[in-house]
VEXBAMAR-632578 format. One record per residue: residue in three letters; residue number from 1; z negated, y negated, x of N, C-alpha, C in turn. Coordinates in steps of 0.1 Angstrom, whole numbers, plus 2048, in hexadecimal, padded with zeros to 3 digits. Layout:
NODE_ALA_NUM_Z_Y_X_Z_Y_X_Z_Y_X
...
***
This chain:
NODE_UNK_1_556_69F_6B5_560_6A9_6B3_559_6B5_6AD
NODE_UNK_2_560_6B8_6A5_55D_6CA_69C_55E_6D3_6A6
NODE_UNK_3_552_6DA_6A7_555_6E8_6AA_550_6F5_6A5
NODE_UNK_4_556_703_6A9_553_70B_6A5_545_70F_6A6
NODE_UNK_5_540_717_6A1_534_71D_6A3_533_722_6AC
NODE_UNK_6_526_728_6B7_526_72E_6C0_52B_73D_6BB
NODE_UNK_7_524_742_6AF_526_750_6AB_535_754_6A9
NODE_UNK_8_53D_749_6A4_54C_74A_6A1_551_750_6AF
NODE_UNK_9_552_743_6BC_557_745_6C3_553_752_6CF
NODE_UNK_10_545_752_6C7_543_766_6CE_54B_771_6C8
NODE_UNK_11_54D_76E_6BE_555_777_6B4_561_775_6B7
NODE_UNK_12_569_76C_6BC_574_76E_6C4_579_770_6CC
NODE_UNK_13_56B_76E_6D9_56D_774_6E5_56C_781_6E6
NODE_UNK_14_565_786_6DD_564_79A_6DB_571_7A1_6DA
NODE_UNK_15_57A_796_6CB_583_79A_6CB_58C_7A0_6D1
NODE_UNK_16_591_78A_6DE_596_78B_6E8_593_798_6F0
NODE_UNK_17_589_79D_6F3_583_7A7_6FE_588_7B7_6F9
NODE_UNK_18_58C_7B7_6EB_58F_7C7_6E7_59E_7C5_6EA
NODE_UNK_19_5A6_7BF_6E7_5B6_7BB_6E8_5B9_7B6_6F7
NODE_UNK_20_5B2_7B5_6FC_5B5_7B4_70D_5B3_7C4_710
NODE_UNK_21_5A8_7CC_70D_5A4_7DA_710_5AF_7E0_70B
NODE_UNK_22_5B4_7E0_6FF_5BD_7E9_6FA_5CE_7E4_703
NODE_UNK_23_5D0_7D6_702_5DB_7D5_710_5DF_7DC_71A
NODE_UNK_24_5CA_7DB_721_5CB_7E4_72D_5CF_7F1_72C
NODE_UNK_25_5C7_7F8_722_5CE_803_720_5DA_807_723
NODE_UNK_26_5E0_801_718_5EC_805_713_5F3_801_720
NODE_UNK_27_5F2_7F7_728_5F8_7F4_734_5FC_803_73F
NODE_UNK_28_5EE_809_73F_5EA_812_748_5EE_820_741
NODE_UNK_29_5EE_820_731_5F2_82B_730_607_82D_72E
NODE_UNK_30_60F_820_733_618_81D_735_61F_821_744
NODE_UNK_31_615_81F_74D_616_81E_75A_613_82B_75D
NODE_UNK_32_606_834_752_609_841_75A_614_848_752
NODE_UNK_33_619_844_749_625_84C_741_631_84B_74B
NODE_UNK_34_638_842_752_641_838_75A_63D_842_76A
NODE_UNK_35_632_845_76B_62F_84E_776_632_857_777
NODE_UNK_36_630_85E_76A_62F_870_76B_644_86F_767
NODE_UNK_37_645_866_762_651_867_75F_65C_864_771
NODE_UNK_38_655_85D_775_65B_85B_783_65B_869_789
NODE_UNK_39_64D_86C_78D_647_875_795_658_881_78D
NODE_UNK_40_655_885_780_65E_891_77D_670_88C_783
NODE_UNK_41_66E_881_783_680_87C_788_67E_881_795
NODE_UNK_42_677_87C_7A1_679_87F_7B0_676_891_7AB
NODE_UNK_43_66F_895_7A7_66C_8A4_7AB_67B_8AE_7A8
NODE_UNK_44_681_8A7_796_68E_8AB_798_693_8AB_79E
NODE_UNK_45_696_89A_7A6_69E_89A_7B2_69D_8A1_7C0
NODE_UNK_46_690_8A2_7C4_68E_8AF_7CE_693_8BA_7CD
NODE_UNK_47_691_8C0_7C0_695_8C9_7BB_6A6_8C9_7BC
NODE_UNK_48_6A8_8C3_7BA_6B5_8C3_7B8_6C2_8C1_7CB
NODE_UNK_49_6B9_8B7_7D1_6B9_8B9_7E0_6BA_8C8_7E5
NODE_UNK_50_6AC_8CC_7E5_6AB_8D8_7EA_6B6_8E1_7E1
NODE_UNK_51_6BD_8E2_7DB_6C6_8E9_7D2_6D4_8E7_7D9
NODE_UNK_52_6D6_8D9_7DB_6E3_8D5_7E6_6DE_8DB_7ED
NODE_UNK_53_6D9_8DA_7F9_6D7_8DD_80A_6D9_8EE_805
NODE_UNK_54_6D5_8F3_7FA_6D7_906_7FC_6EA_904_7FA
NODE_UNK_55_6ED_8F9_7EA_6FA_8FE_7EB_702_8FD_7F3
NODE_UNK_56_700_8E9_7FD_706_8E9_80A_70D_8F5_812
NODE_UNK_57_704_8FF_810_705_90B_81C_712_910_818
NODE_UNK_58_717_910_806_724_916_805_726_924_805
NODE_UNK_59_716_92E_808_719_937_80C_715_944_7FB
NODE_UNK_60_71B_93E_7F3_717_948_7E7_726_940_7E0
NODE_UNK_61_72B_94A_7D7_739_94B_7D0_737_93F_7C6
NODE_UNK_62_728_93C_7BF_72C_930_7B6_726_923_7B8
NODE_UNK_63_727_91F_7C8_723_913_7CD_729_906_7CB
NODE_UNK_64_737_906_7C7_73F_8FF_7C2_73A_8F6_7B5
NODE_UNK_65_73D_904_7AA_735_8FF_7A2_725_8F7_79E
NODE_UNK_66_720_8FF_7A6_710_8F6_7A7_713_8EE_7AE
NODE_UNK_67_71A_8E6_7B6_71B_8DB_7BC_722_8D0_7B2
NODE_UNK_68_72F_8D1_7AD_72B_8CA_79E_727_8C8_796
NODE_UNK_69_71C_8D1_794_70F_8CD_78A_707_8C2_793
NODE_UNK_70_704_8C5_797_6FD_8BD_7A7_700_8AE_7A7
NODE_UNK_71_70C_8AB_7AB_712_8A0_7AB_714_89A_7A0
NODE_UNK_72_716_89F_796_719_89D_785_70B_896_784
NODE_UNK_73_703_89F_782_6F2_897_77E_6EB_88A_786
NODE_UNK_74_6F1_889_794_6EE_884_799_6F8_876_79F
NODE_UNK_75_705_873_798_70A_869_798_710_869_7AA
NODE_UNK_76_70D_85D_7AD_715_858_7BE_70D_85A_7C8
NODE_UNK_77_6FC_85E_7C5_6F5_85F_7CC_6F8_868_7DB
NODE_UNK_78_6FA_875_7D3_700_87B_7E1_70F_87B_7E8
NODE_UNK_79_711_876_7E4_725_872_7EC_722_86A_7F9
NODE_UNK_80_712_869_800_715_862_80D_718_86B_815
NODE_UNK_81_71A_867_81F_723_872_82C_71E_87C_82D
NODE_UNK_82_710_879_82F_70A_88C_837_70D_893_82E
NODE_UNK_83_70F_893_81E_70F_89F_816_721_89F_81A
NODE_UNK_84_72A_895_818_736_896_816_73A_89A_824
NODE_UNK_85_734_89D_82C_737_8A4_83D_736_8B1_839
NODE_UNK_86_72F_8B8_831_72D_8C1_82E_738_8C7_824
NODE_UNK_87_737_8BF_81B_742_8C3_80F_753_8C4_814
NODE_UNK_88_752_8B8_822_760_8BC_827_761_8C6_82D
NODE_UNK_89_756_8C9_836_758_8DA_83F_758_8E2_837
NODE_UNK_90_753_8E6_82C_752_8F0_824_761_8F1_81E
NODE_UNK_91_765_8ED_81C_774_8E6_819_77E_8ED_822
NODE_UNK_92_77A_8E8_831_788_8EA_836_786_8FA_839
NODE_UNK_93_776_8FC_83D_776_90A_83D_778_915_831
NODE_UNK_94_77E_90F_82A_780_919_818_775_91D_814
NODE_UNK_95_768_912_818_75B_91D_812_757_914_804
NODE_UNK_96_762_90B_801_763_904_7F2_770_903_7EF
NODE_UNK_97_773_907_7E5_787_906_7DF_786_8F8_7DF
NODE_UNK_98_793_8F5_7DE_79C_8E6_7DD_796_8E7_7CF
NODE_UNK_99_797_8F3_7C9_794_8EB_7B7_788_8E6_7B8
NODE_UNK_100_77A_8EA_7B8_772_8ED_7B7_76C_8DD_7C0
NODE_UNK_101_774_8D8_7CD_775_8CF_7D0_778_8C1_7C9
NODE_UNK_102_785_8C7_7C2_78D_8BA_7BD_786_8B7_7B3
NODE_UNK_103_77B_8C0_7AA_771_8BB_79E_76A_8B5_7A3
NODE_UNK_104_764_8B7_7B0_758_8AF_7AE_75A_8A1_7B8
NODE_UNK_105_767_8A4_7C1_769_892_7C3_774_88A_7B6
NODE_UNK_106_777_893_7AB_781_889_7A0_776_87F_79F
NODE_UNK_107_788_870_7A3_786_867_7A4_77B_85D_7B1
NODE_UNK_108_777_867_7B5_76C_863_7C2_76F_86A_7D3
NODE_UNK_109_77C_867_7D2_782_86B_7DF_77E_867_7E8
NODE_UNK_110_77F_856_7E6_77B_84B_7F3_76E_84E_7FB
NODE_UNK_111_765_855_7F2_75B_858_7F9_75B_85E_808
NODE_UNK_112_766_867_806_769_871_80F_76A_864_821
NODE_UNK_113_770_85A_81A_775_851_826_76D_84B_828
NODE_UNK_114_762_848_825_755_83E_822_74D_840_831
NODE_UNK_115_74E_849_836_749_850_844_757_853_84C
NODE_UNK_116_75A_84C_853_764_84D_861_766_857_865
NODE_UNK_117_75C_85E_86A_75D_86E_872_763_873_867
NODE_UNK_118_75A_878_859_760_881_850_76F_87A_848
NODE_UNK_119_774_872_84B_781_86D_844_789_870_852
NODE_UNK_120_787_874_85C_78D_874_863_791_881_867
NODE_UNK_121_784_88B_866_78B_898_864_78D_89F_85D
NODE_UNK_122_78E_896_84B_793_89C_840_7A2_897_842
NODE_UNK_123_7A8_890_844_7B4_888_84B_7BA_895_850
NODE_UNK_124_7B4_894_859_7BB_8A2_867_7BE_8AE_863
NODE_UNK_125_7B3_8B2_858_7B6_8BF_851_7C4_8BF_847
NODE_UNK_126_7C3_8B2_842_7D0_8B4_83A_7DD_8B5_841
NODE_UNK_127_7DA_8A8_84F_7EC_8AC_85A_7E8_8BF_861
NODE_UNK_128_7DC_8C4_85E_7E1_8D0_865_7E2_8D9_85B
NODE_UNK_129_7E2_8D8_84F_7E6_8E1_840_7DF_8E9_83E
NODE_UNK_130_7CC_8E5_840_7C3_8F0_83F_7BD_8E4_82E
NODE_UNK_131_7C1_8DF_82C_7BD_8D4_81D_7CA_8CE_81B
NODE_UNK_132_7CC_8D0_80B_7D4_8CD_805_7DA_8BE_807
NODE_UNK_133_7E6_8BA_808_7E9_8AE_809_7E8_8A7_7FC
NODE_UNK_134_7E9_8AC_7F4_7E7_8A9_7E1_7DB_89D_7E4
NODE_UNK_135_7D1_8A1_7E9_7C0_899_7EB_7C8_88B_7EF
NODE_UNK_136_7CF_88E_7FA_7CF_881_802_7DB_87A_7F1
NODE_UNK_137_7E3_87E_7EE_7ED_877_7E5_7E3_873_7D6
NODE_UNK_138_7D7_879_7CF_7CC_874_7C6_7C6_86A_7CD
NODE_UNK_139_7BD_867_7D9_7B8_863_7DA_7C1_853_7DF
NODE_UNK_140_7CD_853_7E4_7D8_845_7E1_7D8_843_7D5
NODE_UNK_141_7D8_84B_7CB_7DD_847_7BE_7CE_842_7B7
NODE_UNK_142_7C3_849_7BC_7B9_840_7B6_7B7_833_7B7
NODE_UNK_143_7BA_831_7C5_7AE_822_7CA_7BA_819_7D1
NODE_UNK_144_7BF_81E_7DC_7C8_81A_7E6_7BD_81E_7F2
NODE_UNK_145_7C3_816_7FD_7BC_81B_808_7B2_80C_80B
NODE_UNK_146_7AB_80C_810_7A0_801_811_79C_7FE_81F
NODE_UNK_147_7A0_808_825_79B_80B_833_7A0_80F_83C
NODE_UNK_148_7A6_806_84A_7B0_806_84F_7AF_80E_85B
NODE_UNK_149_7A6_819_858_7A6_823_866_7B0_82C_85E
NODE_UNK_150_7AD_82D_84E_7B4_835_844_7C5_831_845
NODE_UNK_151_7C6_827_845_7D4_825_842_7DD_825_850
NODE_UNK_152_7D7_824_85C_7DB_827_86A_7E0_837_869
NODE_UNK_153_7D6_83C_869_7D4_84C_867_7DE_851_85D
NODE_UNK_154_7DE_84C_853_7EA_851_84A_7F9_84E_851
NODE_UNK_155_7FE_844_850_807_83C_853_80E_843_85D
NODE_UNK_156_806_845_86E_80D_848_877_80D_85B_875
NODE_UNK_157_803_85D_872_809_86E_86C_817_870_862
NODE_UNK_158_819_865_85B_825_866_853_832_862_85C
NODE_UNK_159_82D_858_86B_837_858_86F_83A_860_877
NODE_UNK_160_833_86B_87E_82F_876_887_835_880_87B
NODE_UNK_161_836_880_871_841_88C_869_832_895_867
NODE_UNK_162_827_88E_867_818_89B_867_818_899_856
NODE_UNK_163_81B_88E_84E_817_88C_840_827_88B_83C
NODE_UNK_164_825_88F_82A_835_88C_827_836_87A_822
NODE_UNK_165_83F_878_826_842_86B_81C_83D_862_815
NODE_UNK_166_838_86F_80A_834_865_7FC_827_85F_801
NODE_UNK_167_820_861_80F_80E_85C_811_816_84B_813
NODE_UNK_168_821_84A_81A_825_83F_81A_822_838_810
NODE_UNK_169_82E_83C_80A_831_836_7FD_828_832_7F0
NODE_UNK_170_81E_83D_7F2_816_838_7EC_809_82D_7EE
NODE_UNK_171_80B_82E_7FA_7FE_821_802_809_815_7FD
NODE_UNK_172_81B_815_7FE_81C_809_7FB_81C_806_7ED
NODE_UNK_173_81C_80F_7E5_81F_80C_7D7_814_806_7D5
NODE_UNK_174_803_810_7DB_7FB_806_7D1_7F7_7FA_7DC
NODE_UNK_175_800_7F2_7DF_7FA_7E6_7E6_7F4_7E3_7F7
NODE_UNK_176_7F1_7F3_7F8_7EF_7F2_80A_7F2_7EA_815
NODE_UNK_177_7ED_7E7_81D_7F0_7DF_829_7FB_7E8_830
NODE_UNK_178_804_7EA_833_808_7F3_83A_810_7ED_84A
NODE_UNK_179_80B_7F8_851_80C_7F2_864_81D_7EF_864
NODE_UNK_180_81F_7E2_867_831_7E1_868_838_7E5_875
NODE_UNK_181_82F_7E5_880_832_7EB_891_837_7F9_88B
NODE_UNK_182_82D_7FF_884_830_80E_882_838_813_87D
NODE_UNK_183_839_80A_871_847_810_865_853_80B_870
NODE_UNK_184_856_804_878_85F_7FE_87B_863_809_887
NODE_UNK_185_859_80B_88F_856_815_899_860_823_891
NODE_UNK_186_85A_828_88A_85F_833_881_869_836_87B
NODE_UNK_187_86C_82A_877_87F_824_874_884_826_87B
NODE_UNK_188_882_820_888_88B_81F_896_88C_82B_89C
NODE_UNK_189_880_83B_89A_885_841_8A5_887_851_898
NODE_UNK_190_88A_84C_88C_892_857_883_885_860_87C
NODE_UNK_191_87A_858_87B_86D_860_872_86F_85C_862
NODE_UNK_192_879_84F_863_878_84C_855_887_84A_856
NODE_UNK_193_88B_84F_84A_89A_850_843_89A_844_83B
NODE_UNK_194_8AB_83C_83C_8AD_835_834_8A9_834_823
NODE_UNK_195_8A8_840_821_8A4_83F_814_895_83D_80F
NODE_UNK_196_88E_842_81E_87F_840_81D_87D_832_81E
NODE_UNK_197_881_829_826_883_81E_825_882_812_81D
NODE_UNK_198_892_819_813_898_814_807_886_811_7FC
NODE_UNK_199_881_824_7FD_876_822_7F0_86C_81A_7F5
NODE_UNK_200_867_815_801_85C_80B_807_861_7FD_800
NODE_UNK_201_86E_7FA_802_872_7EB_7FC_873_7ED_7F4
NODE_UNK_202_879_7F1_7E9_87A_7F6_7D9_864_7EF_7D9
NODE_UNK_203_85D_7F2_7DF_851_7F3_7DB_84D_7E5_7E0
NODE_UNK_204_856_7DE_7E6_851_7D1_7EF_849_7CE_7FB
NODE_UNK_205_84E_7D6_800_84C_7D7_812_854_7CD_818
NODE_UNK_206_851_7C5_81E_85B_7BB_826_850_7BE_836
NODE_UNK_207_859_7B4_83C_85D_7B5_84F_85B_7A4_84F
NODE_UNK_208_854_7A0_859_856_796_85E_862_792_869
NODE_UNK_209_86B_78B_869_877_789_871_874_78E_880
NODE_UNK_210_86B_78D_884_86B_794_892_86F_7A2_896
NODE_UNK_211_86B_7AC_886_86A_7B8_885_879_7BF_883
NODE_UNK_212_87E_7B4_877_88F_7B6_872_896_7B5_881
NODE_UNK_213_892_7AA_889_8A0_7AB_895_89D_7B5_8A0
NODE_UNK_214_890_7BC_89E_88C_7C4_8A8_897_7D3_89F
NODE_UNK_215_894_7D1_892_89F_7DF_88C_8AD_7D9_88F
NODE_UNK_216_8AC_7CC_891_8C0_7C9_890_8C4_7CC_8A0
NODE_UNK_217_8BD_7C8_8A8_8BE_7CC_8B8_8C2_7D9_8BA
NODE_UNK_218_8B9_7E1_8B3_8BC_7F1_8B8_8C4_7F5_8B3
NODE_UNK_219_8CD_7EC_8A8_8DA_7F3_8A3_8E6_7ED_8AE
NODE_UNK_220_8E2_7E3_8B6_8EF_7D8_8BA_8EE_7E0_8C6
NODE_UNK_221_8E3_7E9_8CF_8E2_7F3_8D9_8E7_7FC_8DB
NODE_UNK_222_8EC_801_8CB_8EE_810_8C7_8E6_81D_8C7
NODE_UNK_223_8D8_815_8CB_8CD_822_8C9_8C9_825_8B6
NODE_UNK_224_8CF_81F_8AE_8D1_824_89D_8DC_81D_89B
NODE_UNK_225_8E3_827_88E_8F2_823_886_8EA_814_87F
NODE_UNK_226_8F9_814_87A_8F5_808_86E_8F1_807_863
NODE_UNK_227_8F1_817_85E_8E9_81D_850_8DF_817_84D
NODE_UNK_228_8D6_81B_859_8C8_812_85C_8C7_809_855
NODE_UNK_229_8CC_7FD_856_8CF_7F0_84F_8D1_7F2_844
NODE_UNK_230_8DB_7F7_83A_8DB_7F8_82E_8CE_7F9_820
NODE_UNK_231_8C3_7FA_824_8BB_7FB_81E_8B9_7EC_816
NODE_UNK_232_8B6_7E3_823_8B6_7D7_820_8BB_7CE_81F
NODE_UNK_233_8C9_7D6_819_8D4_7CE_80E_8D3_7D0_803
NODE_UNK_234_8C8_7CD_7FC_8C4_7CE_7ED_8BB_7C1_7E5
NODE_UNK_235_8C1_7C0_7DB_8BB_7B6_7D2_8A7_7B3_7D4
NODE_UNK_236_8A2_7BE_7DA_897_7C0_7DC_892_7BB_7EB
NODE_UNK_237_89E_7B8_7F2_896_7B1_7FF_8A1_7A7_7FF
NODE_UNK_238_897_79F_80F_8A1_78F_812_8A1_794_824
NODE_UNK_239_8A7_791_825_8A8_799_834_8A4_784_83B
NODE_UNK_240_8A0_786_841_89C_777_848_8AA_772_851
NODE_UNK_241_8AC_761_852_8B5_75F_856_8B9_762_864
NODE_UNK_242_8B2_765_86C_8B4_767_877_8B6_773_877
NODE_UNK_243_8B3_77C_874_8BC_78E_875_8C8_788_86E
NODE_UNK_244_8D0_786_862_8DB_785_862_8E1_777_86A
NODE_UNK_245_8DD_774_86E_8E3_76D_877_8E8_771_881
NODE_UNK_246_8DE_77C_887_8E3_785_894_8F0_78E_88F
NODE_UNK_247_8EA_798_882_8F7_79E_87B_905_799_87C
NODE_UNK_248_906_78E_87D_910_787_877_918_785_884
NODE_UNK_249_910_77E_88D_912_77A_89C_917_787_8A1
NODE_UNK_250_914_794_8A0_917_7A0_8A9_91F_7A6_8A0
NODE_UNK_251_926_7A5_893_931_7A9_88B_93D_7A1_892
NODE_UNK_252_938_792_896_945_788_89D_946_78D_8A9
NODE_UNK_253_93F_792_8B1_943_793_8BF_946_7A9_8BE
NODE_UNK_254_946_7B0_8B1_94D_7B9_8B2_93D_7C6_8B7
NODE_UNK_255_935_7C0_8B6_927_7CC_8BD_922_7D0_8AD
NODE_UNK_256_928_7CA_8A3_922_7D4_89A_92C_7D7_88F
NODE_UNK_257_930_7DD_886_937_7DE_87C_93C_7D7_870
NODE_UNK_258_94B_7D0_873_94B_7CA_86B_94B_7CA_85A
NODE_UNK_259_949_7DC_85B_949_7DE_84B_940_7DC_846
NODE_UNK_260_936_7D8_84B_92A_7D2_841_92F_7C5_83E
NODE_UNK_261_938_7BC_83B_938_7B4_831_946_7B9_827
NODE_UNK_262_94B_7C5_82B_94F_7C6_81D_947_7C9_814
NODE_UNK_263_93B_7CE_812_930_7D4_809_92D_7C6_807
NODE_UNK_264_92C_7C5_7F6_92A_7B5_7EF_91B_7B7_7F3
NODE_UNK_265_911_7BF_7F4_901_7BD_7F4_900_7B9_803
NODE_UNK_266_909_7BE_80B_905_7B4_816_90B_7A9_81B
NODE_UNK_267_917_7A5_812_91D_79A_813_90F_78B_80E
NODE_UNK_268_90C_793_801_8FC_789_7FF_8F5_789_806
NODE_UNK_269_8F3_794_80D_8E6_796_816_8E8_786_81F
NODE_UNK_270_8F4_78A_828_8FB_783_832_8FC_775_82E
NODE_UNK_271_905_773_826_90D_764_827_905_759_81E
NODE_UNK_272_8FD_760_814_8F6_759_804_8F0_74A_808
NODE_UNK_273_8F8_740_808_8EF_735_80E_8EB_733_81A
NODE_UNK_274_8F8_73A_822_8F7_73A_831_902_732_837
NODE_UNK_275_902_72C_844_90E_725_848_914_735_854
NODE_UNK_276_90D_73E_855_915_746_85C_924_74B_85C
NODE_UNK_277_922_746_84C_934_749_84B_93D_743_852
NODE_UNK_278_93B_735_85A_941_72A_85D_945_732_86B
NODE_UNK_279_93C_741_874_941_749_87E_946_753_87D
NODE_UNK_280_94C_758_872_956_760_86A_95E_757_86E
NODE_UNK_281_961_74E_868_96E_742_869_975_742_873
NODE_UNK_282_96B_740_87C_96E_73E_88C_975_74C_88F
NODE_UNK_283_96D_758_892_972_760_892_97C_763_890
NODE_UNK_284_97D_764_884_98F_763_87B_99A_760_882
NODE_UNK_285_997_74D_881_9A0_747_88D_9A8_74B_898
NODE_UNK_286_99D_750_8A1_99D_759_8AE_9A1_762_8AA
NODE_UNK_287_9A5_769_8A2_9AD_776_89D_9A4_782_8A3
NODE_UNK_288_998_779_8A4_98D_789_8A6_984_790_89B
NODE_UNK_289_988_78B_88E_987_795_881_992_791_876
NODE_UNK_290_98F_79B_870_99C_79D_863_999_791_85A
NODE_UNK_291_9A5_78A_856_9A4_77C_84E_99C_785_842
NODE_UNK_292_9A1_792_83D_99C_798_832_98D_798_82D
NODE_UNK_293_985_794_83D_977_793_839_977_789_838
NODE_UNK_294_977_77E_83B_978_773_838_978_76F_826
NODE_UNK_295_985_775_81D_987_775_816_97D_77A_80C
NODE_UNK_296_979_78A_80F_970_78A_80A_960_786_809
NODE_UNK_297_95F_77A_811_951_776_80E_954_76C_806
NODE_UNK_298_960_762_808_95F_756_800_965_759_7F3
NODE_UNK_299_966_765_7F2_96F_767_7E2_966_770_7DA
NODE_UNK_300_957_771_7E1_94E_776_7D9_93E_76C_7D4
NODE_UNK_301_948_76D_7C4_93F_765_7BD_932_767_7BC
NODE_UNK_302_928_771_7C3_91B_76D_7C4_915_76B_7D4
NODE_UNK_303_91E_767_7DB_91E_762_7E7_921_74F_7E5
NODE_UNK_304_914_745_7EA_912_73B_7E5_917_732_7F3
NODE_UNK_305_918_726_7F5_91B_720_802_916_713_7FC
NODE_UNK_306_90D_707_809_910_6FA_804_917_6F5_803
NODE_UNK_307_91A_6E8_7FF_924_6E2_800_929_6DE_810
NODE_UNK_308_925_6DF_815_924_6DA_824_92C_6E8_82C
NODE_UNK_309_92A_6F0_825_931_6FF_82D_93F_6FC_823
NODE_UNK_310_941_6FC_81B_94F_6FB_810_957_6F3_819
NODE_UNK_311_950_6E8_81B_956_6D9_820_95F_6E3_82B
NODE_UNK_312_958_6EB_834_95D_6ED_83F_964_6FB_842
NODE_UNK_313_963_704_838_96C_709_836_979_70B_82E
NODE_UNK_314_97A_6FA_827_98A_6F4_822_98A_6ED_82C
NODE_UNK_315_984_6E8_835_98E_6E3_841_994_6E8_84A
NODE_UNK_316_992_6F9_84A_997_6FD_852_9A4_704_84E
NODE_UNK_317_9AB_6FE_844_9B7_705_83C_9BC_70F_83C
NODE_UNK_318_9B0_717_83F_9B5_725_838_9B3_726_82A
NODE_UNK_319_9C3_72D_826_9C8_72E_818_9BA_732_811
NODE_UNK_320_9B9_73B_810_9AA_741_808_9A0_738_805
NODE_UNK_321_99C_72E_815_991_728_812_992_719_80C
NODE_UNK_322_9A1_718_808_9A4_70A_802_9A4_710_7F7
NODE_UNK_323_9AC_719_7F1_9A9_71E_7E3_99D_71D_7DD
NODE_UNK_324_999_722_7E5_987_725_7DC_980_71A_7DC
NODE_UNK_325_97E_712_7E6_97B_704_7E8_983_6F9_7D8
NODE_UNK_326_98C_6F9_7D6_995_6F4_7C9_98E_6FC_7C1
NODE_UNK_327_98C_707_7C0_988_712_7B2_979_706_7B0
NODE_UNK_328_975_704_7B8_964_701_7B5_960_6F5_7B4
NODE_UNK_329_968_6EB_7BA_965_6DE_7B9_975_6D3_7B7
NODE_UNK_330_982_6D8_7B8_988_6D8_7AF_993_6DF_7AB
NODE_UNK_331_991_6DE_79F_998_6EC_79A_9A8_6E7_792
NODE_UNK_332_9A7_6DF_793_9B3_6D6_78C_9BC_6D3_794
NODE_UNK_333_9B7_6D5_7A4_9C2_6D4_7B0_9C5_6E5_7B6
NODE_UNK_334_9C1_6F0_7B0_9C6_6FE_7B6_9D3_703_7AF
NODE_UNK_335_9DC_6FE_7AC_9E6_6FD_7A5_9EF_6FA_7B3
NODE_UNK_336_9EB_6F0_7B7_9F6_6E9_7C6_9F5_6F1_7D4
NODE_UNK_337_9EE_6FE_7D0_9ED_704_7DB_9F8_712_7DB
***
């Protein structure tokens, strides 16, 4: 086998030996560049520490300001609680404006709730009107609520009449879990108005059927009118079969009002693919409601029946329900009526 010379391959290992040295170098003169460069980042940042902990104090007219520099240069680093315990007392105590505030949490509200204690007596400050309720309505509109000591806390102050309305409304709009005991609670004892109501479904709030016959009970009691109920006679809810079923049952025996089936939205609510109409009938019969209601469920064309409910209310030959029964399946025999 060929080989190099010894003198060659000394001449290459020299080489090797200056380009390993200059590596090292340059390694080390990398590492102290990367150092002094570190070293000057923490010293800023001390620097910049010790500059909070003076502005913390709040006690000079442009602390505000320097605290959004502060925060600004420094990104999310300081938004953990101990500083934001601070930034909330200073707050409620006026020793920082709401403006001056609202710049330097824009968009970074949640922070405030990131720590339990301080979301809880930034909370309190707003039901006792020493901080703007505006905060609590940005900070829904940013994120939603994520955190259900937060949405407890909101919710039953809105039903306590401590918050207005719209904290509701707006936990439901953007998607919130919202407590159904409570809203229903709140419904029932006059914290929330039919129309408050109304804007929760408009947004798609529903009730599990336990909750509907717990609202339909306290009307059949008379501890609430029947206004109550109106809400959820809209194209926007399905009321479950068992609340109108009860509706229906305590319009026949006379405990609730029978003018909720003259209103066509609650004639759909009620009868839409229901056999309850079949206890109208009865009723009727018994001369214990007006044939006129009667009439007007089965003569309203977006009120559906199966066949099996038709069957049975043309056998019971009332004029009306033979008519309409011929109108629909045959129509070529309503002539002989």
């Amino acid at each position: 086998m060929k080989t190099l010379s010894d003198a060659k391959m000394q001449e290459l290992k020299s080489a090797i030996l200056v380009i390993d040295e200059a590596k090292r170098k340059a390694k080390e003169a990398a590492e102290a560049k990367e150092q002094k460069k570190r070293a000057a980042r923490e010293a800023q940042s001390r620097k910049r520490l010790q500059k909070l902990q003076k502005v913390l104090e709040f006690d000079y007219p442009n602390a505000g300001k320097d605290l959004l520099k502060i925060m600004q240069a420094d990104g999310n680093f300081y938004y953990s609680g101990k500083y934001m315990e601070k930034i909330v007392d200073a707050l409620i105590d006026k020793r920082l404006s709401e403006d001056d505030f609202a710049k330097v949490m824009k968009g970074r509200l949640a922070y405030v709730f990131d720590d339990k204690n301080v979301g809880k007596k930034f909370i309190q400050a707003v039901i006792d009107s020493k901080v703007s309720v505006l905060f609590i309505y940005n900070y829904l509109e940013e994120k939603g609520v994520s955190e259900w000591y937060v949405k407890r806390i909101l919710l039953q102050a809105v039903a306590d009449k401590k918050l207005p309305f719209k904290v509701a409304l707006l936990m439901q709009k953007h998607g919130d879990t919202l407590d159904e005991d409570l809203l229903v609670k709140a419904y029932m004892n006059g914290s929330m108005t039919p129309a408050d109501m109304g804007s929760l479904l408009e947004y798609g709030l529903t009730f599990t059927e336990d909750r509907e016959l717990k609202m339909v009970r306290s009307l059949i009691k008379g501890k609430n009118p029947v206004e109550m109920l109106h809400p959820f006679a809209n194209e926007n809810y399905r009321l479950g079969d068992l609340a109108c079923e009860l509706i229906v049952k305590k319009i026949v025996e006379g405990k609730l009002s029978s003018g909720l089936i003259m209103r066509h939205e609650w004639r759909v609510q009620l009868f839409d693919y229901q056999d309850c109409v079949l206890d109208v009938l009865k009723a009727v019969v018994k001369g214990k409601l007006s044939e006129n209601l009667l009439e007007k469920i089965v003569e309203d064309e977006e009120v559906h029946f199966t066949h099996g409910v038709w069957d049975e209310l043309f056998a019971s030959g009332n004029p009306v329900c033979v008519k309409r029964y011929l109108q629909k399946y045959y129509p070529e025999l309503e002539s002989k009526i």
